[in-house]
C-alpha positions in Angstrom: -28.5 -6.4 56.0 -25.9 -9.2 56.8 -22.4 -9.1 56.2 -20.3 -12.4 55.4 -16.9 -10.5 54.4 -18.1 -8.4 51.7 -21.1 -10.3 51.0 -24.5 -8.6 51.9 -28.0 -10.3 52.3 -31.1 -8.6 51.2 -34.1 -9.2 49.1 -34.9 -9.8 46.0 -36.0 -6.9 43.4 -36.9 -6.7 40.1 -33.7 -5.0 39.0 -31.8 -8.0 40.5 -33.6 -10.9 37.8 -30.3 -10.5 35.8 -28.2 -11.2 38.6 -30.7 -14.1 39.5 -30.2 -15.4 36.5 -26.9 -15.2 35.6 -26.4 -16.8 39.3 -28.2 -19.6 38.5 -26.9 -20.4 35.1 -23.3 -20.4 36.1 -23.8 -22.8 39.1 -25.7 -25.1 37.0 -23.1 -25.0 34.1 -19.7 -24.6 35.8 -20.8 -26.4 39.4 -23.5 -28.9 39.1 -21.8 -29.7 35.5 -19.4 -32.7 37.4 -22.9 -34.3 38.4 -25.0 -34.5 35.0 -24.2 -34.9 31.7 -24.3 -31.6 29.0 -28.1 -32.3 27.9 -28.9 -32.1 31.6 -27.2 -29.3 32.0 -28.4 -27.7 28.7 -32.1 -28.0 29.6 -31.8 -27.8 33.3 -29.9 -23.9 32.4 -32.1 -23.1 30.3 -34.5 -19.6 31.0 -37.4 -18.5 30.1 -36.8 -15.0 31.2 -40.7 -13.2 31.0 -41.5 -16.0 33.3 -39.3 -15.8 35.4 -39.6 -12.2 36.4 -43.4 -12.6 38.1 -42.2 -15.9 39.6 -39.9 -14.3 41.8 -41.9 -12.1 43.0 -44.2 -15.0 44.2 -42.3 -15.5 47.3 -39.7 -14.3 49.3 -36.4 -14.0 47.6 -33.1 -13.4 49.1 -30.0 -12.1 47.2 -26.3 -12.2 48.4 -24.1 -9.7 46.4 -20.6 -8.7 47.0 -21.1 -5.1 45.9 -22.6 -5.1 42.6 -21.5 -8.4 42.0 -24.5 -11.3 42.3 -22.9 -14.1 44.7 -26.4 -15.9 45.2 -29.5 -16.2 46.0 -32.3 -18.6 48.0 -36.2 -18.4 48.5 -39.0 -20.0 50.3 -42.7 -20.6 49.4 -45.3 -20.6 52.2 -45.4 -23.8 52.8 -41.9 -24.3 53.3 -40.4 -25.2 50.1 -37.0 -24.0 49.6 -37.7 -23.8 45.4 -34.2 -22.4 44.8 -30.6 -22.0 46.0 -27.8 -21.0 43.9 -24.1 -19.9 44.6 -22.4 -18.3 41.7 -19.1 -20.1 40.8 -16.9 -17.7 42.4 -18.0 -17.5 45.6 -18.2 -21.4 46.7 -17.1 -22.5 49.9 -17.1 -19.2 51.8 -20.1 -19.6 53.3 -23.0 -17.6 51.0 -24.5 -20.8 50.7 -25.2 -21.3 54.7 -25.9 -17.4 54.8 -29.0 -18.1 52.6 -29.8 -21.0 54.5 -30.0 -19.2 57.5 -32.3 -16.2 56.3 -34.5 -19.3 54.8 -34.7 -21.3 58.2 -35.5 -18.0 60.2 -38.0 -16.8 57.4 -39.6 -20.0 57.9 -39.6 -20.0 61.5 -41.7 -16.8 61.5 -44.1 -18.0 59.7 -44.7 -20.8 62.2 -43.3 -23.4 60.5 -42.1 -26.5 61.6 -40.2 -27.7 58.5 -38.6 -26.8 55.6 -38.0 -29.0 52.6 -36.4 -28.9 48.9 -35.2 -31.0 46.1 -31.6 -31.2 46.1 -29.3 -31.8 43.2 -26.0 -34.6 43.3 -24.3 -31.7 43.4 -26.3 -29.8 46.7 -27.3 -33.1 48.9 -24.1 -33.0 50.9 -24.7 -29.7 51.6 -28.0 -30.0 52.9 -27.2 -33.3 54.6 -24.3 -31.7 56.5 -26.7 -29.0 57.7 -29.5 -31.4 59.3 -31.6 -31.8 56.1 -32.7 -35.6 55.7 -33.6 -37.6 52.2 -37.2 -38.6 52.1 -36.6 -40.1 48.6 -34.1 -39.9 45.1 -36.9 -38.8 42.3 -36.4 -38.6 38.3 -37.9 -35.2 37.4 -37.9 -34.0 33.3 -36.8 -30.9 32.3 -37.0 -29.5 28.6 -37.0 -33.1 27.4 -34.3 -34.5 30.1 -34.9 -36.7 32.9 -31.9 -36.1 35.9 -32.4 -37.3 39.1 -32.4 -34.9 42.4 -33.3 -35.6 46.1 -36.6 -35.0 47.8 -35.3 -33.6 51.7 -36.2 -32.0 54.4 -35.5 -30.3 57.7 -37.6 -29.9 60.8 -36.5 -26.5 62.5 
């Protein structure tokens, strides 16, 4: 395990999908809420629980906690695609974010790989740009009915 403070790294199992979940919705709601409007945030929030317990287990799956407490969590699909990275609302800016990163790069670099890449929201691009990711390309993907506009990126490692 790896300590930030009180945070601790480790990975992802199916008792944590609550924590996943509530993780995600929070940084969508109160975080990326100053960078789309509420029907954005409504549909992009928006979870489908049942299928979102065998997706997780699809790929490697990091969770940061702070105790029992869910402070956030990242993944990575074979082929390098960083599919997820959320920071719950309390726990911005102390460094759970990079933490995740980290375990995602080195993950990646195990498995031989010579790049990562994501889509990043308004609200995680500066993130990503201020740790060596590049844009390839701003994209309009739809959600639920929505259309909000992310960043295609990417990192060679």
């Amino acid at each position: 395990m790896t300590t930030i403070n009180s945070i601790q790294l480790r990975r992802y199992t199916t008792e944590d999908l609550d924590a996943v979940i509530e993780v995600f919705q929070r940084a969508i709601r109160e975080v990326a809420s100053r960078d789309y409007n509420p029907s954005q945030i409504a549909a992009w929030s928006a979870v489908d629980r049942a299928a979102w317990e065998p997706h997780r287990l699809t790929r490697p799956t990091w969770v940061a906690v702070d105790g029992a407490r869910p402070a956030g969590f990242s993944d990575l699909e074979a082929d390098g695609h960083l599919d997820m990275m959320f920071v719950h609302p309390d726990y911005q800016g102390i460094g759970v974010a990079s933490l995740l990163l980290r375990t995602v790069e080195a993950a990646a670099i195990d498995l031989g790989l010579k790049r990562i890449f994501t889509e990043a929201s308004h609200t995680a691009r500066p993130f990503f740009e201020r740790r060596g990711f590049v844009v390839d390309g701003e994209q309009v993907v739809g959600k639920r009915g929505e259309r909000m506009t992310n960043f295609r990126m990417h990192k060679s490692l």
